[in-house]
N, C-alpha and C positions, 0 to 999 in steps of 0.2 A: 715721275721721279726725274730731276736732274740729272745732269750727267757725275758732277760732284759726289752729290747721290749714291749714285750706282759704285762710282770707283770705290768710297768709301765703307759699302755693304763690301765689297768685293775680296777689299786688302789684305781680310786673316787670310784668303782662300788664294792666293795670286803666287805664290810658291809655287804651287803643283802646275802652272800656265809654264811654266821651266823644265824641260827633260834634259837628262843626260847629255845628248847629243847637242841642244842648244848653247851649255856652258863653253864648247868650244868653240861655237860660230862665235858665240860675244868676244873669247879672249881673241881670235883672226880679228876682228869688226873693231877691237881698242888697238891691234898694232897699225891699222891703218891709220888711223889716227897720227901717229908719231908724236904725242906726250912728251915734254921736256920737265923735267927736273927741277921743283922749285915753283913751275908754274901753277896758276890758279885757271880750274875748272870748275866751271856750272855743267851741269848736269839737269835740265828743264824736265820736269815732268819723270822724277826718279822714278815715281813707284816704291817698290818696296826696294829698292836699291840694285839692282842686278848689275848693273855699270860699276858703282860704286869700288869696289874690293880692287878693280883692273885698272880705275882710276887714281885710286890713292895708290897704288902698286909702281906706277908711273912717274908721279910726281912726287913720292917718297914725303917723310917729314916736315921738312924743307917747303913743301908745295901747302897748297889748299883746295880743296874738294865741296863743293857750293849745291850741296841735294836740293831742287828746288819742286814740291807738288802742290796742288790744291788739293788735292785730297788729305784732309790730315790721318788720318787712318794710314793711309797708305806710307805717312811719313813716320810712325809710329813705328809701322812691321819693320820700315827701313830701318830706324834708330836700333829697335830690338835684336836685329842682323849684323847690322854691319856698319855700329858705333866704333870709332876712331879720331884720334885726336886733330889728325887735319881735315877730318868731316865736319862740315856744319850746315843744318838742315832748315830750309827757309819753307814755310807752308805760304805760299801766293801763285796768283795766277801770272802764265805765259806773256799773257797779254797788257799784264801791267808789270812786268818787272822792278822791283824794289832798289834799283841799285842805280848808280850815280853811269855816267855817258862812261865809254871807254875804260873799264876797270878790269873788263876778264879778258885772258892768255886766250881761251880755247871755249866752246860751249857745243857739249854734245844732243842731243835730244834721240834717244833711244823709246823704239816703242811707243811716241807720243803725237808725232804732229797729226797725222791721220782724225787723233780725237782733239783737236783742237776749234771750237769754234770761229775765231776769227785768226786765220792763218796769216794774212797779209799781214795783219798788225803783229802777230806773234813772232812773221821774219824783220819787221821791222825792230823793233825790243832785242830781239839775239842780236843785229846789227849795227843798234844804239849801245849795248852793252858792252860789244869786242873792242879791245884795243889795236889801234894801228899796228896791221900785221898778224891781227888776231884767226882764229880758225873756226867754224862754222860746221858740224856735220850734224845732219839729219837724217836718221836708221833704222830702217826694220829686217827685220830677218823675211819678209817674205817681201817680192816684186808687187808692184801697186796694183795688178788685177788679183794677184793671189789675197790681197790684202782686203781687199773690198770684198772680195768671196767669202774671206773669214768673218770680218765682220758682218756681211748680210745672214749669214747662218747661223752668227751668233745671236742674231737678233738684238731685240730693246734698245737702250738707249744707243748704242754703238752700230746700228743696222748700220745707218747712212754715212760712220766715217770713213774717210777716203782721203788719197793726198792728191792733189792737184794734178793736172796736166802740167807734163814738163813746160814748156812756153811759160806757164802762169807763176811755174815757181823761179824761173830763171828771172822774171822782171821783176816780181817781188824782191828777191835777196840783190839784184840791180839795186833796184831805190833803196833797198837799205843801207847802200854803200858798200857790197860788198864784189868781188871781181874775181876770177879763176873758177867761177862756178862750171863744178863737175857734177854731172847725173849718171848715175849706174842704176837702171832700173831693168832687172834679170829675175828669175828663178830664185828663191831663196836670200835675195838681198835690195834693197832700196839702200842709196846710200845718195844723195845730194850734201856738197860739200863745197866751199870759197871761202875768201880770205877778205880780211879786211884791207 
């Protein structure tokens, strides 16, 4: 089974991967962000939308909100959740981005890079994407060995995702053109972050 595959078996069921307690590390993990008003966000690798509600919340009416998965299932549960008028929801992959050099404000990636297959290409695409002065974060709720734990226990298609050794990802988002790259990798948070 692909990984496409799997995400897409997965998507009615990816709700309940969300407790209680999570809803509040996301809304902490979108003020860091600092979101302006008006701005346009990508959002790589939605999922069923979890980001989504703190995003538009952000950027108000005014703004625009860019759900981008390969999984279409997974962009389905999102639609069915957390449909809104400055949402609009692209099903394509990381790695080839659909959209024209320097067009998005901000591009989050929550919950995603870990399962991406070719990651160098996928910091370079968010980097081709941002406009000068644009913002860059890349986010898990848990630190990169906790992460690689979860995912080996999860097993199958996701056993082996993992994010990079810091070094690896700092020259990656370099060549992408990007610069003020910050790494917070802790206990309950992965946060890689730079500017265009």
């Amino acid at each position: 089974m692909s990984k496409r595959e799997f995400f897409n078996r997965e998507a009615a069921n990816w709700d309940g991967q969300y407790q209680r307690e999570q809803a509040s590390q996301v809304r902490d993990l979108v003020k860091r962000f600092d979101l302006k008003e008006g701005k346009t966000v990508l959002d790589v690798g939605c999922g069923i939308g979890v980001l989504l509600p703190y995003l538009s919340q952000k950027v108000k009416k005014n703004g625009l909100v860019l759900a981008l998965d390969f999984a279409w299932n997974m962009i389905h549960e999102a639609k069915k959740k957390r449909e809104k008028p400055q949402i609009h929801f692209i099903n394509a992959s990381l790695e080839a981005l659909p959209l024209k050099d320097q067009t998005i404000d901000y591009i989050t990636c929550f919950a995603t890079f870990a399962h991406i297959d070719d990651q160098r290409r996928a910091a370079y695409e968010m980097g081709r994407a941002l406009k000068k002065g644009g913002r860059l974060f890349i986010a898990h709720l848990l630190g990169k060995k906790e992460l690689s734990e979860h995912h080996r226990l999860a097993g199958g298609e996701v056993e082996h995702d993992t994010l990079p050794d810091n070094d690896k990802i700092w020259e990656w988002l370099k060549d992408a053109g990007l610069k003020h790259i910050e790494i917070i990798d802790q206990p309950n948070l992965y946060l890689a972050s730079a500017k265009k």
